[in-house]
C-alpha positions, 0 to 999 in steps of 0.5 A, a space after each residue: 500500500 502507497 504511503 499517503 504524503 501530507 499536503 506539503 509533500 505532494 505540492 512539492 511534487 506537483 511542483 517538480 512535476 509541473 517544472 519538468 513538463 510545463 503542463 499537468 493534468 489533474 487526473 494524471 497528478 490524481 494518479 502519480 499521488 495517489 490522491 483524489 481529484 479534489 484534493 489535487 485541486 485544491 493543491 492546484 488552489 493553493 500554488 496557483 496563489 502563489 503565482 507559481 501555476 495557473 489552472 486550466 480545465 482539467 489541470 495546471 499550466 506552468 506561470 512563466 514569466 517574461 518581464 524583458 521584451 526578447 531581442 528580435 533575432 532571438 525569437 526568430 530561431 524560436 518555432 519558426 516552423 510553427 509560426 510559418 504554418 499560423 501565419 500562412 493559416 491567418 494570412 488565409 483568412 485576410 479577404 479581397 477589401 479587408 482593412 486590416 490590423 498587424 501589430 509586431 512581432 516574428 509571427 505576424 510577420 509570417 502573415 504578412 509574408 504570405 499574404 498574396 502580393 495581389 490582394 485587394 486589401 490595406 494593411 496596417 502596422 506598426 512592423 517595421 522588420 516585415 516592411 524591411 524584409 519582405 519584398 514582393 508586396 502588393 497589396 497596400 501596406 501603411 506604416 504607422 508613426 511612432 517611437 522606434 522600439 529597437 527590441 522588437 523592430 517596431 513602433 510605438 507611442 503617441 503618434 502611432 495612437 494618433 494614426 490608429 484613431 483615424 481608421 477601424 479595421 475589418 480584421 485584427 492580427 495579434 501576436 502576443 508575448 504571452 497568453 494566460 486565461 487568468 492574466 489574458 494577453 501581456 506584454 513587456 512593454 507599456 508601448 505595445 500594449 498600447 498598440 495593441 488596445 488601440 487596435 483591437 477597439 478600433 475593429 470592427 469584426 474578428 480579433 484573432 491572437 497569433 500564437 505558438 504553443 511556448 505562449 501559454 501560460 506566459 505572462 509578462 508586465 503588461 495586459 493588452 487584453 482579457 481573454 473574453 475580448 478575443 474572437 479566436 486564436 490561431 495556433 499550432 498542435 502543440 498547443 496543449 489539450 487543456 489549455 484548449 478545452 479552457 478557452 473553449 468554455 471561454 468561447 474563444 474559437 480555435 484554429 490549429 495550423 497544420 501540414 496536410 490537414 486537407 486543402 485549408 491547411 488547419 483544423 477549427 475547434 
């Protein structure tokens, strides 16, 4: 017979375990502890006070948090598969006549990127490095004004605001720093978060959040948005099942980029 662990022990292995693989599910720790689903949430409780989890349906995400912006270089060698297949998936679902919003970032790149140079469309954003990097742009592209942000090869403040309050968008495209359901979307800087509200209040249909799996459970110094103001998320399949199943009861909807899932190249949840 299994010896029963007395609540600090078992916090302390949910807490290993929770370390180690990023994401638990509650009936897994029930079992590796050999304690019933209810003391186990209330375990879950008691850490996620703490700050050092967040729970989900079903079970607990690691809180990892980002209080630096990363060097833009630095992201681009992270998932970059994954962002190609988001942003190829979000690029899809830009329409001829759409007005549309792109805020910073490598992932927002890639939409920009595969966005047919033929497009009957406007797109507006505040990224600088896809301006720069990409050169077979057709559609019309405005560039907002602001102070340049170096980290993140963007624009930001005042004047960037001041451009936005001039038009609404059709369709909104958010790339995040992190996306947590009890903190909503973050960033780290007070400048693109800033951006970003503007944005997302002056559209008039779909806010879509851009975001490979490693965003979850992230949360930086500086909410954008709650997760009851996001339409959808458009992620890849290594986005975890339970974070899945929490924004769902949230009434986010869910695209998953993926090779070779039929002719779209995703599946909806």
């Amino acid at each position: 017979m299994r010896k029963t662990l007395i609540p600090a022990q078992r916090r302390e292995r949910i807490q290993d375990y929770i370390t180690t693989h990023k994401v638990a599910r509650l009936a897994d720790l029930s079992k590796m502890l050999n304690a019933s689903e209810a003391t186990i949430r209330r375990d879950l409780e008691k850490l996620e006070d703490t700050g050092f989890l967040e729970r989900t349906h079903g079970g607990a995400v690691l809180s990892q948090r980002l209080s630096r912006e990363p060097e833009y270089q630095q992201r681009l060698r992270n998932s970059p598969h994954e962002k190609r297949l988001i942003g190829q998936l979000a690029a899809s679902l830009i329409e001829d006549g759409d007005v549309v919003f792109i805020n910073g970032g490598t992932t927002t790149t890639e939409i920009i990127r595969h966005i047919r140079p033929s497009a009957d469309i406007t797109v507006i954003t505040n990224n600088l490095f896809a301006a720069l990097e990409i050169d077979d742009i057709g559609f019309e592209l405005i560039l907002l004004g602001g102070i340049y942000q170096q980290v993140s090869l963007s624009v930001g403040g005042f004047f960037s605001i001041d451009n936005l309050k001039q038009v609404y968008a059709d369709k909104t495209f958010i790339g995040v720093d992190g996306i947590s359901l009890k903190y909503g979307c973050t960033f780290p800087t007070s400048a693109e978060a800033e951006v970003v509200r503007t944005m997302m209040g002056r559209t008039r249909g779909p806010v879509y959040i851009v975001a490979d799996h490693s965003k979850w459970g992230t949360v930086s110094n500086y909410e954008a948005a709650k997760i009851e103001k996001i339409h959808s998320l458009i992620t890849d399949a290594g986005f975890d099942m339970n974070a899945r199943q929490s924004l769902s009861t949230q009434s986010v909807e869910i695209f998953i980029a993926q090779d070779n899932i039929s002719d779209t190249g995703y599946h909806k949840e």
